[in-house]
Phi, psi and omega in degrees: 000130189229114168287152151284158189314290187308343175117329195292161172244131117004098150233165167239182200226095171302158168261136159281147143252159168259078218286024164171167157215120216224106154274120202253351165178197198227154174234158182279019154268354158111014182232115184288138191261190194198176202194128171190160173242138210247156169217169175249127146252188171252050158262131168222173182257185166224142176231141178242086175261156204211109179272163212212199199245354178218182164270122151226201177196135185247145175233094165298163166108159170335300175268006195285337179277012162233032190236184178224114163281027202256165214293339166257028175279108170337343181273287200286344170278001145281332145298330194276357201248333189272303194333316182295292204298340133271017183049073170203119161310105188300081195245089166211169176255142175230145211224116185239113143309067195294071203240021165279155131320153197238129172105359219233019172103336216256329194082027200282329181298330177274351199260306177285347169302296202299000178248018169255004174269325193287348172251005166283303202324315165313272205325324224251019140083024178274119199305155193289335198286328208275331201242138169304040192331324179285318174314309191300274163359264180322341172269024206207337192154112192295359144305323202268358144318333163293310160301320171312329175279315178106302240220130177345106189235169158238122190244129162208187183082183149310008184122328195288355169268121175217153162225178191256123206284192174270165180294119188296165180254165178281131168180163167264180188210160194230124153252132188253150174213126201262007169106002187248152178258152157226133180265133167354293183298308159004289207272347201266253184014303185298326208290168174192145174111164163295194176230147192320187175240109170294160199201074184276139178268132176238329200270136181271141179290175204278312193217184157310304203286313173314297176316315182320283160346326189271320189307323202266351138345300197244202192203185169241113171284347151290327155299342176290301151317311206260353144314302188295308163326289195250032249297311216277006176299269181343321155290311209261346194284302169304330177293323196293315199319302206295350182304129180334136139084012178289152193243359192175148178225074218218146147313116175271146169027225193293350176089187019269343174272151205244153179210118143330116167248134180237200204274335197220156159282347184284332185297340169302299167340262199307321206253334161302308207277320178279014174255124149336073208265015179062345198118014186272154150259131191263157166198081157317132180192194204198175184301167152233142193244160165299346171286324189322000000 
């Protein structure tokens, strides 16, 4: 997060993976509950806040043609939502760099709520003390509490449970998104079958390889639904497998994207330049930490 000359603040909004999921059971409202360890890379979106004499939102970008800027676009019901909760009129302009894929697996609409609660919280001088952001957040979408952390998490409950996950090993990671959205509701709907055992990864791992080891422990329990959705998630699973030097190949959350783990970031490089990608979006990266 950076101010600028003019007073706007800089934030960026990481895309998530779901380096596992486990659904684990159901509420009786009808929301599945869940157990999953969440990571940040540094494919991000950029929000640009700015104070103004109203609210608005301008959208750029790669996706800016699949978002709306009209009154239920998730950037403005988190202002207006951080506003309430701090008796501060939402008076700014925001500027959403869209270059994530919408609808994917990634968590970019929850990533820009949260980074536009986390950079109002700045502009608009609100103390940690006054206001809850994960409160605010969680009443908006069971992501952006995770997103609000930044940082490697362990997620359970409906989201609203976080611990801080373990320190990750260095590697690289490849993301694919073969061009297609799945909606959340969708792929849970879709779902058949029981629910998973928790099994939280906490312990850090020794190496990659070790990490790997731990991964394949676990599973994404949503793949299976969002294949049936989405038949070409199986192209991009085989694009990956088949990549030089990939050491693991999984589905992120409800999908469509896919994530690659290598040894390094230049082998993401080389194994990115090698998938077909047809119109797929490809993107060699690596973890992000709240620190990056």
């Amino acid at each position: 997060m950076s101010m600028a000359a003019s007073g706007s603040i800089r934030v960026e909004a990481p895309a998530k993976i779901n380096l596992y999921l486990h659904v684990v059971g159901r509420r009786a409202n009808g929301y599945h509950e869940l157990e999953s360890l969440i990571a940040f890379t540094d494919e991000f979106d950029v929000l640009t806040l700015t104070p103004a004499d109203e609210l608005g939102l301008d959208i750029e970008g790669t996706f800016s043609a699949r978002l709306s800027s009209e009154e239920d676009n998730l950037v403005l019901r988190a202002a207006r939502a951080l506003g309430e909760a701090a008796g501060i009129e939402p008076k700014v302009h925001i500027r959403l760099q869209k270059d994530l894929p919408v609808a994917a697996g990634l968590g970019s609409g929850s990533a820009d709520a949260a980074a536009t609660l986390r950079g109002l919280a700045q502009l608009w001088n609100i103390e940690a003390d006054k206001v809850d952001l994960k409160e605010v957040g969680f009443g908006l979408g069971t992501d952006i509490p995770a997103c609000l952390v930044g940082d490697t998490v362990h997620v359970g409950g409906v989201g609203e449970r976080l611990e801080a996950g373990p320190k990750l090993p260095d590697a690289g990671l490849v993301l694919v998104n073969p061009g297609v959205t799945l909606a959340t509701p969708s792929v849970f709907q879709a779902r058949r079958g029981g629910f998973s055992p928790a099994l939280p990864l906490m312990k850090v791992p020794r190496n990659l390889a070790n990490f790997v080891a731990m991964l394949e422990d676990r599973s994404n329990d949503l793949t299976e639904p969002a294949l049936r959705l989405a038949p070409v998630i199986h192209e991009v699973l085989t694009a990956l497998e088949e990549a030089p030097g990939c050491r693991l190949a999984r589905l992120s959350g409800s999908g469509a994207t896919c994530f690659g783990l290598f040894d390094d970031p230049e082998a993401a490089v080389a194994a990115a330049a090698s998938i077909d990608t047809e119109g797929w979006w490809v993107r060699p990266t690596r973890f992000r930490t709240s620190s990056s």
